[in-house]
C-alpha positions in Angstrom: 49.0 -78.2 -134.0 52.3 -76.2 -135.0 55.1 -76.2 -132.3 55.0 -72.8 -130.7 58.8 -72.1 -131.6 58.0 -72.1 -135.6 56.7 -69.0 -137.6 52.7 -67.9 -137.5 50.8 -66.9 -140.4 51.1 -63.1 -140.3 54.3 -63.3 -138.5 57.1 -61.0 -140.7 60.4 -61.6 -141.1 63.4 -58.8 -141.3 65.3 -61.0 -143.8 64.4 -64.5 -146.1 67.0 -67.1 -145.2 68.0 -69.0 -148.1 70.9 -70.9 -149.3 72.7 -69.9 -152.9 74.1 -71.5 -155.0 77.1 -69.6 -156.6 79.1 -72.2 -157.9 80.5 -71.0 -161.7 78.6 -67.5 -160.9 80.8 -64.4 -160.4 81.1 -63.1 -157.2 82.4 -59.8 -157.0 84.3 -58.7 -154.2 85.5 -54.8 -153.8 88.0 -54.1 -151.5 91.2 -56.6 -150.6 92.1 -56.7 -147.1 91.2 -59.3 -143.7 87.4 -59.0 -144.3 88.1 -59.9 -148.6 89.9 -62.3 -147.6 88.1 -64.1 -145.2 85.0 -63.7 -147.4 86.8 -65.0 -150.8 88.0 -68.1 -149.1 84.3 -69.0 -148.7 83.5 -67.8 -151.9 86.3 -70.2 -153.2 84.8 -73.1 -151.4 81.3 -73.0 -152.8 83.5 -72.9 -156.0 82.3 -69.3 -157.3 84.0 -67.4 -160.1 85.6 -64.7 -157.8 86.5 -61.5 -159.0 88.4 -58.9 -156.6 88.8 -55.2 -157.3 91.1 -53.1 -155.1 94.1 -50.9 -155.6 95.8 -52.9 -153.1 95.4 -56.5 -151.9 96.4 -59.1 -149.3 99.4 -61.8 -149.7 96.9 -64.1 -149.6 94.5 -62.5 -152.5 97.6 -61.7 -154.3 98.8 -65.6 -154.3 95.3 -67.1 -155.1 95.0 -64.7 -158.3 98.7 -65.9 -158.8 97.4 -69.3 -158.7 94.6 -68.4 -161.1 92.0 -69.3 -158.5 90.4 -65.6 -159.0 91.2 -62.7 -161.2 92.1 -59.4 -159.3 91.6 -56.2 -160.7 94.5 -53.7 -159.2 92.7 -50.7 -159.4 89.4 -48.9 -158.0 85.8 -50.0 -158.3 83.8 -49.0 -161.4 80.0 -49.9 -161.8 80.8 -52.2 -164.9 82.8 -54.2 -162.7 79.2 -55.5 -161.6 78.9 -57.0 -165.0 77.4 -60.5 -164.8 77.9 -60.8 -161.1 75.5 -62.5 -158.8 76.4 -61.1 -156.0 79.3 -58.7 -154.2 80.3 -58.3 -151.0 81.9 -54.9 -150.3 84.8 -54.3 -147.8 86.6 -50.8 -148.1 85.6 -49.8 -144.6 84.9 -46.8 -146.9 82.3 -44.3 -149.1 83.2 -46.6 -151.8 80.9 -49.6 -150.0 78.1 -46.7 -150.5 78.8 -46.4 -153.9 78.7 -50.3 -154.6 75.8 -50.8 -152.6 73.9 -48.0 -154.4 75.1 -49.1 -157.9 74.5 -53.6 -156.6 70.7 -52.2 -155.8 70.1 -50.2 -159.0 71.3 -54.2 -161.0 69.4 -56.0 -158.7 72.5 -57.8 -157.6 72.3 -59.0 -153.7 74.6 -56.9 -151.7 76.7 -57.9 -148.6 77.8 -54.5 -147.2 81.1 -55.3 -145.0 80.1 -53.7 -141.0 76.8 -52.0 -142.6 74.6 -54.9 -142.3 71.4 -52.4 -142.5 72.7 -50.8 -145.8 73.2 -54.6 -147.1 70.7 -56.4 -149.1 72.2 -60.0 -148.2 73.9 -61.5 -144.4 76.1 -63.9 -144.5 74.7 -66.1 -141.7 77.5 -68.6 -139.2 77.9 -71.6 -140.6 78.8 -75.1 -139.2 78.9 -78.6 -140.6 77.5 -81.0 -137.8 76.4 -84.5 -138.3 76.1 -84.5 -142.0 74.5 -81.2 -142.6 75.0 -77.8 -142.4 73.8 -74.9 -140.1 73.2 -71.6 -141.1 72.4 -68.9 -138.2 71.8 -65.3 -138.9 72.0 -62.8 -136.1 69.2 -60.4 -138.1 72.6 -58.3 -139.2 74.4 -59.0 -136.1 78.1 -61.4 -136.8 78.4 -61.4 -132.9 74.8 -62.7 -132.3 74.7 -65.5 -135.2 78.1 -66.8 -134.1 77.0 -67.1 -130.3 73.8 -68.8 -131.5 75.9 -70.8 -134.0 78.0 -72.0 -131.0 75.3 -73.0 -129.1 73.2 -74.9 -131.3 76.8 -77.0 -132.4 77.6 -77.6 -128.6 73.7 -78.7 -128.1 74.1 -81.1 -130.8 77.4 -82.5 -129.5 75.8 -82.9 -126.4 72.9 -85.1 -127.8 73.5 -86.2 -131.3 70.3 -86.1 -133.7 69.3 -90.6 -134.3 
């Protein structure tokens, strides 16, 4: 019999939680402040091909295309920027996340949509590594929710570490 706690035949789910695999794929990433960086860092460590586009960027951004660990584009978004990426994440906190998001959609790119997970066609989910592995929590669209749960589950395997 199936433990209670797992999904039922006819059960839906809001979102598919999968894992990708970006490393050597371009990410795109529109928009160059806290959220860009925060989000190209991890980008960076799953060894994608990042790409930034903004007018204006973080010291950090700025240093890492310095380094040649991504290429930034100083200058607004155009659709062809898309070109051969896998997937963008946007963070203007602007209309131009809209624009992306509309444009990512019409490609068929996945989408993470900086604080419009609803208008977003991918979450990035709260990640830990515990124990050899990794956990992945998504709060359905909610950062606050999947980084309590996150939490929890970590300090619940501390507690009583898997044989």
């Amino acid at each position: 019999m199936r433990p209670a706690h797992l999904m039922q035949i006819g059960e839906s789910l809001s979102m598919l939680p999968i894992s990708l695999r970006v490393n050597g794929r371009r990410v795109l990433v529109v928009g160059g402040g806290t959220v860009a960086t925060r989000r190209v860092r991890t980008f960076l460590a799953a060894d994608a091909e990042v790409v930034v586009v903004a007018p204006e960027a973080s010291a950090t951004l700025i240093a890492l295309a310095g380094e040649g660990a991504l290429a930034w584009h100083a200058r607004r978004y155009v659709e062809s920027d898309l070109d051969d990426a896998w997937l963008v994440q946007t963070a203007t906190a602007s209309p131009v996340d809209d624009v992306v998001a509309a444009d990512a959609e019409a490609r068929r790119v996945w989408c993470l949509k900086g604080g419009d997970p609803a208008g977003a066609t991918a979450w990035m989910p709260a990640v830990a590594r515990v124990e050899g592995g990794t956990i992945a929590v998504s709060g359905e669209g909610s950062a606050r929710r999947a980084v309590r749960l996150r939490d929890r589950i970590v300090d619940l395997l501390r507690q009583s570490p898997p044989e």
